[in-house]
Backbone bond lengths (Angstrom), bond angles and torsions (degrees), N, CA, C in turn:
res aa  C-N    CA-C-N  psi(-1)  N-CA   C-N-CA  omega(-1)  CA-C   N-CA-C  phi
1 X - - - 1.444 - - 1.513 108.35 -
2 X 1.443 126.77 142.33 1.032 135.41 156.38 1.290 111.92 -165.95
3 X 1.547 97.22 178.88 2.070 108.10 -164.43 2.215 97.35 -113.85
4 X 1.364 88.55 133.24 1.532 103.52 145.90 1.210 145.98 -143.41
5 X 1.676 112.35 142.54 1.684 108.79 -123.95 2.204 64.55 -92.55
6 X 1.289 97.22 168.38 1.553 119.65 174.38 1.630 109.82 -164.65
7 X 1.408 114.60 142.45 1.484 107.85 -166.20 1.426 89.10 -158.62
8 X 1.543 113.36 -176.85 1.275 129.99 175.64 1.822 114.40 -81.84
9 X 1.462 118.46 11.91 1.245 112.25 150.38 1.597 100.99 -87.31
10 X 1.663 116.33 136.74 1.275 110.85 174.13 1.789 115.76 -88.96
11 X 1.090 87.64 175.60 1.812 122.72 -177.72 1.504 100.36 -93.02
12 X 1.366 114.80 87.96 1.479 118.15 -177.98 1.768 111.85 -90.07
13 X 1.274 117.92 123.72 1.341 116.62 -175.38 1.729 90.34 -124.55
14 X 1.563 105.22 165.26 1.545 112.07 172.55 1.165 108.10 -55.96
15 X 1.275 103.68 174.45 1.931 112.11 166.09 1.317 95.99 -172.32
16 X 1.616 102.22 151.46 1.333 110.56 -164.25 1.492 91.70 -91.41
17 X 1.905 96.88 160.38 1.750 95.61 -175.22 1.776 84.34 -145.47
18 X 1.317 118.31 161.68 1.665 120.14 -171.78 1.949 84.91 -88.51
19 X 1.346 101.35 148.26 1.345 138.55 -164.48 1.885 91.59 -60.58
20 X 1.285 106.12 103.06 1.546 119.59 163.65 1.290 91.42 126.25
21 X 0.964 158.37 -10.97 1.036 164.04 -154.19 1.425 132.36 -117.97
22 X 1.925 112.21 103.73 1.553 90.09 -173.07 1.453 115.29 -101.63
23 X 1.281 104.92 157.75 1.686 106.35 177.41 1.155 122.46 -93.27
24 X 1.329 120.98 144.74 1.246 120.91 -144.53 2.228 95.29 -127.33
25 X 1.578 103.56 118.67 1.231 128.19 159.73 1.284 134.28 -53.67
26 X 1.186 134.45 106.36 1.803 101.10 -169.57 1.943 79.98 -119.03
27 X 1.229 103.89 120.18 1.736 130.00 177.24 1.817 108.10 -100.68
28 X 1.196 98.28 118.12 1.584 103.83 166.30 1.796 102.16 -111.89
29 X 1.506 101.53 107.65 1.627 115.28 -163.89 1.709 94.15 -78.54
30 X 1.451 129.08 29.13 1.512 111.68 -173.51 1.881 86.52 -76.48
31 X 1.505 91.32 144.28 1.817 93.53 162.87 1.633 109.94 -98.82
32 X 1.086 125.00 71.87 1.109 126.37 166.12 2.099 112.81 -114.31
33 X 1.577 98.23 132.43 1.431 101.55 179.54 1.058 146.48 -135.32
34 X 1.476 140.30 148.73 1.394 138.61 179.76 1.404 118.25 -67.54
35 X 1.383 128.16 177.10 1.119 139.96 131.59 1.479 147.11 -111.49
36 X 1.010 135.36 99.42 1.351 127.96 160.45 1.387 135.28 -45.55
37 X 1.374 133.32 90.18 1.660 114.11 170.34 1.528 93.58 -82.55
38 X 1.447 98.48 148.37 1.609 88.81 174.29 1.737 94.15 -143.71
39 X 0.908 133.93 139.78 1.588 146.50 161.73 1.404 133.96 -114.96
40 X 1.681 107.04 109.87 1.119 89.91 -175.32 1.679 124.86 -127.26
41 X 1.453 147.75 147.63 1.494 123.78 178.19 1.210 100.77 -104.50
42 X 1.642 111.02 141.65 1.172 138.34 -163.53 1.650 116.34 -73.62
43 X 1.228 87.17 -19.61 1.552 101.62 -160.87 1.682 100.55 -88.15
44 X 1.406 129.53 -26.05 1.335 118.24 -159.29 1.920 94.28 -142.89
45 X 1.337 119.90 -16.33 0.863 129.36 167.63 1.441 117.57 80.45
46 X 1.302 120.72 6.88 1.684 130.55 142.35 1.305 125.01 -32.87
47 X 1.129 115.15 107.60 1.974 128.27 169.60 1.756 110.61 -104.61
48 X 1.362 75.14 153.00 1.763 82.66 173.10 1.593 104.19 -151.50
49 X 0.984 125.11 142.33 1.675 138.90 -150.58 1.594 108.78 -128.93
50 X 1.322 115.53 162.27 1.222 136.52 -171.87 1.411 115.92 -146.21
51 X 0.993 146.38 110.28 1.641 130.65 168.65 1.726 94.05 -116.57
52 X 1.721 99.72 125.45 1.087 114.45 178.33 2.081 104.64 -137.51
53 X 1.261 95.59 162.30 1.603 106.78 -174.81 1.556 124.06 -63.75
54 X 1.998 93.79 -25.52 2.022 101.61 -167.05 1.753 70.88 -153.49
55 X 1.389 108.85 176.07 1.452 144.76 104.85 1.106 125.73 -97.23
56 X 2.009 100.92 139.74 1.190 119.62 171.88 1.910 95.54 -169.62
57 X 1.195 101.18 -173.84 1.458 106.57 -167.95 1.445 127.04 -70.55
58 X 1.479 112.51 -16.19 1.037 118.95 154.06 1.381 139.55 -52.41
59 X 1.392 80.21 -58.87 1.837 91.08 179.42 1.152 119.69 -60.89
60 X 1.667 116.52 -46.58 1.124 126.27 175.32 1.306 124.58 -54.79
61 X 1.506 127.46 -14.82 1.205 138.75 171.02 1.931 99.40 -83.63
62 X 0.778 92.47 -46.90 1.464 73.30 -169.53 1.912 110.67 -85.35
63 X 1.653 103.04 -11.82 1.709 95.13 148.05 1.404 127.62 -23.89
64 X 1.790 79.74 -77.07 1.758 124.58 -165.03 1.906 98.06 -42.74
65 X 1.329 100.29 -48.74 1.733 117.45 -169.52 1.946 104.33 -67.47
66 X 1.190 114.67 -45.91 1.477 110.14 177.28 1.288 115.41 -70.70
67 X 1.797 116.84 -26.67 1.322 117.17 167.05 0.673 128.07 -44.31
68 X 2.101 113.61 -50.27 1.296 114.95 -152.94 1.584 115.28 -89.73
69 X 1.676 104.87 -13.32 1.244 128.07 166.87 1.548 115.96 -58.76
70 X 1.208 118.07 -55.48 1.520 144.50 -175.25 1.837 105.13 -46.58
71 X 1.138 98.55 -71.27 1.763 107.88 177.15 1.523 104.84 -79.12
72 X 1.359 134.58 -14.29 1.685 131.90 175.79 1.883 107.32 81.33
73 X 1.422 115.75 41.43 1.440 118.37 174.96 2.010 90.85 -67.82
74 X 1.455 75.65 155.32 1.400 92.59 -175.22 1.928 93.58 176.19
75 X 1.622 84.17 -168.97 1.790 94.67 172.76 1.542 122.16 -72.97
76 X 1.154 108.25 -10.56 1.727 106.44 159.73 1.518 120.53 -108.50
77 X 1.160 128.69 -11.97 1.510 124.19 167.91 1.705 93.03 -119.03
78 X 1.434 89.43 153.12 1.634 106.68 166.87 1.499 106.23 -155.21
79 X 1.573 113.66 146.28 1.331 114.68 175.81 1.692 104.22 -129.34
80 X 1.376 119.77 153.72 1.453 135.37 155.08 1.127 121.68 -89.66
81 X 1.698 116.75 120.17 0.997 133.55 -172.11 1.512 120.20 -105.21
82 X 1.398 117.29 96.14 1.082 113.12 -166.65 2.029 118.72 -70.93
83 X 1.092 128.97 110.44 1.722 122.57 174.03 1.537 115.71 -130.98
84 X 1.273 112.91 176.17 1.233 134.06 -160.51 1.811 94.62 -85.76
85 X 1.205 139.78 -168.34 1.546 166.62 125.69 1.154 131.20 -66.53
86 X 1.705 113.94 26.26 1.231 126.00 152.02 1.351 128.17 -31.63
87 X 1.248 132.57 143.64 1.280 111.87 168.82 1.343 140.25 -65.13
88 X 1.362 108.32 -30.11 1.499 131.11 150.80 1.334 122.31 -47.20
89 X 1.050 106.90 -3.49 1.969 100.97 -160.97 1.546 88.84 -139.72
90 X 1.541 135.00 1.47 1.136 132.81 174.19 1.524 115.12 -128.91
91 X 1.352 99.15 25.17 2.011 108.26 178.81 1.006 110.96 -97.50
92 X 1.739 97.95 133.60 1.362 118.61 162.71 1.849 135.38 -32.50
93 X 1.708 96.81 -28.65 1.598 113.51 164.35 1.872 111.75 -96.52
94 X 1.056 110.33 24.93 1.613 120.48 -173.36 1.667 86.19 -76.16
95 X 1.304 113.36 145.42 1.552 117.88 175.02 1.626 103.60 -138.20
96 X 1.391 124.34 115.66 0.904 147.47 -169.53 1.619 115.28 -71.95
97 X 1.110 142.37 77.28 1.753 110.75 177.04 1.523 111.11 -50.57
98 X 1.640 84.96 160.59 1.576 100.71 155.86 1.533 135.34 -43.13
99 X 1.630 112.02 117.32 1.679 98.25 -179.89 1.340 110.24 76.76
100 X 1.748 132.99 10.30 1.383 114.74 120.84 1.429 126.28 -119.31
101 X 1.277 109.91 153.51 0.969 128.91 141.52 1.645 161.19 -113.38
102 X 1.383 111.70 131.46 1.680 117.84 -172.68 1.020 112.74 -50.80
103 X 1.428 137.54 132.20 1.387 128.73 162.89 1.987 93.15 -112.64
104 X 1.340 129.19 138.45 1.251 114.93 -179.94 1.658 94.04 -107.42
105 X 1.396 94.07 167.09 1.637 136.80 177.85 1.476 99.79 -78.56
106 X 1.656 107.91 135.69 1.423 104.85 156.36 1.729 118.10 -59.78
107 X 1.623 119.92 133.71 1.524 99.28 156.34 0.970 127.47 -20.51
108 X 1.882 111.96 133.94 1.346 106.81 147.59 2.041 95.61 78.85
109 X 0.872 122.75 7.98 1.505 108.26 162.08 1.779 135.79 -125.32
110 X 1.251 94.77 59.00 1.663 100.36 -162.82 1.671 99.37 -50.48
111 X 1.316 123.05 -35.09 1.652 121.65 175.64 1.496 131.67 -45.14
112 X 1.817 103.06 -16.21 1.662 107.49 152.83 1.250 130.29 -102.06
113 X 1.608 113.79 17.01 1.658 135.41 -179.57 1.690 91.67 -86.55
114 X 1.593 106.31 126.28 1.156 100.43 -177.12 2.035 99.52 -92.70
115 X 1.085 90.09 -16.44 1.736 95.52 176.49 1.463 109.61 -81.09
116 X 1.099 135.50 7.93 1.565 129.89 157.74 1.572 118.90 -83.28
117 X 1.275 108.57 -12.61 1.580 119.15 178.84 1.911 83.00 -78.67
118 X 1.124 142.24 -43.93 1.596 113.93 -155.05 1.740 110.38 -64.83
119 X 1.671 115.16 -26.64 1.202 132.46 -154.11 1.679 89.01 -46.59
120 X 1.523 110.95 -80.48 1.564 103.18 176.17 1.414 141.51 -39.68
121 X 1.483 107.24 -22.11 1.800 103.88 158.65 1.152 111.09 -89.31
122 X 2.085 132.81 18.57 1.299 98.43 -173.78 1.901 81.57 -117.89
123 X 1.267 106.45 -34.58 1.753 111.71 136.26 1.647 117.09 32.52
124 X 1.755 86.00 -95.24 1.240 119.19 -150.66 1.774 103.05 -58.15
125 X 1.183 134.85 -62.55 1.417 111.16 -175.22 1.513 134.51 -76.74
126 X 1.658 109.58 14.75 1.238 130.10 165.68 1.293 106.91 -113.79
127 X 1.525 146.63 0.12 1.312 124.81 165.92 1.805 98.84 -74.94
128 X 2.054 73.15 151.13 2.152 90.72 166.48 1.495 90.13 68.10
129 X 1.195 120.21 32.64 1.810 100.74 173.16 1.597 110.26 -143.12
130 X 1.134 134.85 145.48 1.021 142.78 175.85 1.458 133.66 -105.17
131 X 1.499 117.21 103.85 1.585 122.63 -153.61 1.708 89.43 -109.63
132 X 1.927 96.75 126.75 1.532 103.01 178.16 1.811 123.08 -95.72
133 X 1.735 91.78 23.90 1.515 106.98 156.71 1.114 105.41 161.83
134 X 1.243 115.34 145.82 1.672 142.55 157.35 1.801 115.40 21.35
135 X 1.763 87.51 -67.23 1.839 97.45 -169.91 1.568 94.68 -66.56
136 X 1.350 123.11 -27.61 0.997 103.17 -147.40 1.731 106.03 -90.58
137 X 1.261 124.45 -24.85 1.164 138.24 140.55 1.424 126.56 -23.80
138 X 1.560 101.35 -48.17 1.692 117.61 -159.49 1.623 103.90 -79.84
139 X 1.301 101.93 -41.05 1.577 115.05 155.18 1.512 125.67 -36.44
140 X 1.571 98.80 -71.35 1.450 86.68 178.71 2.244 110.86 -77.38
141 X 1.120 128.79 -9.74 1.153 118.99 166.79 1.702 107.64 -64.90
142 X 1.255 124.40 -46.23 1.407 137.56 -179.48 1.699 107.49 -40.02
143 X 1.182 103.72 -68.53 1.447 123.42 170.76 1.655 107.32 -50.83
144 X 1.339 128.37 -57.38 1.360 111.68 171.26 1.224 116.70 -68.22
145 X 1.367 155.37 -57.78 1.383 140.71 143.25 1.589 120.26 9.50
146 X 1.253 118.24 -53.14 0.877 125.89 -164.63 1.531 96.89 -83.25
147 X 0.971 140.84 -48.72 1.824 145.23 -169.45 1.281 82.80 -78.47
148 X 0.920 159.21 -6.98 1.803 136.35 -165.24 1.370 109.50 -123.86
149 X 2.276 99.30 -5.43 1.703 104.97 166.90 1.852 87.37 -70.89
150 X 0.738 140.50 -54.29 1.774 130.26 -129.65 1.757 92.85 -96.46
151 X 1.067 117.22 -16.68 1.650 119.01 163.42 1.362 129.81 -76.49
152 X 1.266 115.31 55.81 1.381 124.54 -178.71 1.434 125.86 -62.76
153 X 1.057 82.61 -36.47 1.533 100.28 177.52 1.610 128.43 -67.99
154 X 1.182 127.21 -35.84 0.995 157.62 147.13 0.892 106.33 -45.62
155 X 1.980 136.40 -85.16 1.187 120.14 160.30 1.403 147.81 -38.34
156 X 0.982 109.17 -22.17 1.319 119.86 163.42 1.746 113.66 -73.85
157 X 1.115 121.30 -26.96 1.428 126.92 -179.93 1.415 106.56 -63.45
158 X 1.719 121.13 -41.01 1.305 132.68 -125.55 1.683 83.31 -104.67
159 X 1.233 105.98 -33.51 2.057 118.23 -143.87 1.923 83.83 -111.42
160 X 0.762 136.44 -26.12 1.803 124.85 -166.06 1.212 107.05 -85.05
161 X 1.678 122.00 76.11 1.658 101.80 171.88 1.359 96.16 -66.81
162 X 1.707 106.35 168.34 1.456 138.12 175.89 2.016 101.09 -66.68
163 X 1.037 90.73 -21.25 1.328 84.31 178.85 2.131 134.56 -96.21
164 X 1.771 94.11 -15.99 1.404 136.36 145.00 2.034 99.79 -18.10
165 X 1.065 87.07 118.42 1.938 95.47 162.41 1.528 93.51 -82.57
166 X 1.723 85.23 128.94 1.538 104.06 164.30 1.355 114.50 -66.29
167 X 1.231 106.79 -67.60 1.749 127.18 -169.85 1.796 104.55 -110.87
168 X 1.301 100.80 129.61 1.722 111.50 161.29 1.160 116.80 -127.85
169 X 1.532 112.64 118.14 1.524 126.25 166.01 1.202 131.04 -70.48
């Protein structure tokens, strides 16, 4: 599990333009931003998403709570949730459901977060583009969320290091 912030400053990537020719950016510098929770298992390549306004401990509790609702954790299923040392995700008011558990990240290593690989496929139909507010952004993130549920496969390519537990007992 992890969060990515997205806002109406854009995600500028190259783009090809025919030779003499410059291409032209149109940037709306407001700093205002989204959130992504995004979750994903490595093993089968199932995500499940969140678009929220901030993180903070609240929300994240009641993430954590629709999660655990969503898949049915309880005293006969349990899942490991792999995250970072956010501050949100390491508070003393953090409320756990039933049947998960946190496993944390060393500092400082988002490169063994298997949920930082989705950021660039969720990326892609908002780079080079300019959104003149929030909803309208949230829209097109909504819509990609949604195409990147039925791509499992793919995700699973992107998120399974070789080094990933297959099976947990």
């Amino acid at each position: 599990m992890d969060e990515h912030r997205l806002g109406l400053k854009p995600i500028c990537r190259r783009v090809w333009a025919q030779l003499g020719f410059q291409p032209i950016a149109n940037v709306n510098w407001k700093y205002q931003w989204l959130w992504l929770y995004g979750f994903v298992n490595p093993n089968n390549g199932e995500t499940y998403y969140w678009i929220l306004p901030k993180v903070n401990v609240e929300l994240f509790n009641r993430v954590l709570e629709d999660f655990a609702q969503e898949f049915q954790l309880g005293e006969d299923k349990h899942i490991i949730l792999t995250i970072d040392r956010a501050g949100w995700h390491t508070s003393s008011e953090l409320k756990i459901p039933l049947g998960l558990h946190l496993e944390y990240l060393p500092a400082y290593s988002p490169e063994l977060q298997p949920a930082e690989r989705l950021w660039p496929l969720i990326n892609e139909p908002i780079a080079n583009h300019s959104f003149a507010s929030l909803e309208e952004l949230e829209e097109v993130l909504f819509k990609r969320c949604q195409v990147l549920l039925k791509q499992q496969f793919l995700i699973k390519a992107i998120t399974q290091y070789h080094w990933w537990p297959k099976v947990l007992i």
